[in-house]
N, C-alpha and C positions, 0 to 999 in steps of 0.2 A: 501410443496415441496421446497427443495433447490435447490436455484441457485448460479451459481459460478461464478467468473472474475479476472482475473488477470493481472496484467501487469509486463513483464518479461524484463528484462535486463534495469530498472529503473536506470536514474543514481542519483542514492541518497544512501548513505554508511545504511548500514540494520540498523545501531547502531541509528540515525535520524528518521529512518521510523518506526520501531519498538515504540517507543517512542507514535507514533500518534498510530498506530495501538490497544496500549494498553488502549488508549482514546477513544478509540468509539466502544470494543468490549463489545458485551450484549447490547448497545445502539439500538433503532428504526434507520430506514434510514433514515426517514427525522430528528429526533432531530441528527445523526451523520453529516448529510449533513448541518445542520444548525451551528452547534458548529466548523466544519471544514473553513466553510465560513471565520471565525473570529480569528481562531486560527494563532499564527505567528510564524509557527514555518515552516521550510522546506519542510518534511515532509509532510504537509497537502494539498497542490495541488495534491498530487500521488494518497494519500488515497481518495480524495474527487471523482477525476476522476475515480477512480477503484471503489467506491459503485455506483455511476452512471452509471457505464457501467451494473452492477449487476442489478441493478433495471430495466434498458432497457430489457438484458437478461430475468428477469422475465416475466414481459411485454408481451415478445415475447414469452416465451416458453411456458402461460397462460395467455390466454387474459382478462380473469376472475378473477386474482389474486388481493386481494384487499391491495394497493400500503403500505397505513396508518399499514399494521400489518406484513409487513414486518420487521425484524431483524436483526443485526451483528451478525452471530452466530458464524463466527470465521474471524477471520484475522491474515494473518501469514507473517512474513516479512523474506525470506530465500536469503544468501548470492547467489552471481552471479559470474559468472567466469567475471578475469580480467584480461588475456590477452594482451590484446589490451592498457590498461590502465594505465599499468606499466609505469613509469617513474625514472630517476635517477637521484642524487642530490650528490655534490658536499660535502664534511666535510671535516674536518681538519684533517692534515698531509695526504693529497693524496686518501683518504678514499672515499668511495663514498656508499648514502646508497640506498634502492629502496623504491620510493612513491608510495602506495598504492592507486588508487581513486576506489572509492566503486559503486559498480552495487550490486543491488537487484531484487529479485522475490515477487513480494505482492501479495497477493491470497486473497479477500474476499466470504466469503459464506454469502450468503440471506440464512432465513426462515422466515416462517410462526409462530407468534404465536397464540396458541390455547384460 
């Protein structure tokens, strides 16, 4: 049975998360959860907390779910609206450019495997 979690309006630029994302997909939860521990990249606090929240969800939707054969069956890192984020900067001869800061959507899926 798949379970799902996500965290929505992450501030971390998709181009960062995506990165971790493509590191623990196919992975068990616990060796993703173990490997994220360690990993030092930005990215990895986002991903870490979002398979943890997946694994609770399990938990909770099947109380009989056995934790150990749980999966990453997918992880997907989708850009965010920015809004709010927008900033502007200053360049040469009068110019001025707009900074972009990055929000993402990360979505992981639990399974079982057989």
């Amino acid at each position: 049975m798949a379970t799902k979690a996500m965290a929505r309006f992450a501030r971390i630029s998709p181009r960062k998360a995506r990165m971790i994302a493509d590191l623990v997909r196919g992975k068990s939860a616990a060796q993703a959860l173990q490997m994220l521990q360690f990993v030092n990249k930005s990215g990895a606090p986002w991903l870490k907390k979002v398979i943890e929240s997946a694994v609770a969800n399990a938990r909770h939707a099947n109380p009989g779910v056995d934790v150990d054969s749980l999966y990453v069956a997918a992880a997907t890192v989708d850009k965010g609206p920015n809004s709010h984020m927008r900033r502007w900067r200053p360049r040469a001869m009068g110019r001025a450019t707009r900074v972009q800061k990055g929000i993402s959507h990360i979505t992981v899926v639990l399974d079982t495997r057989d």
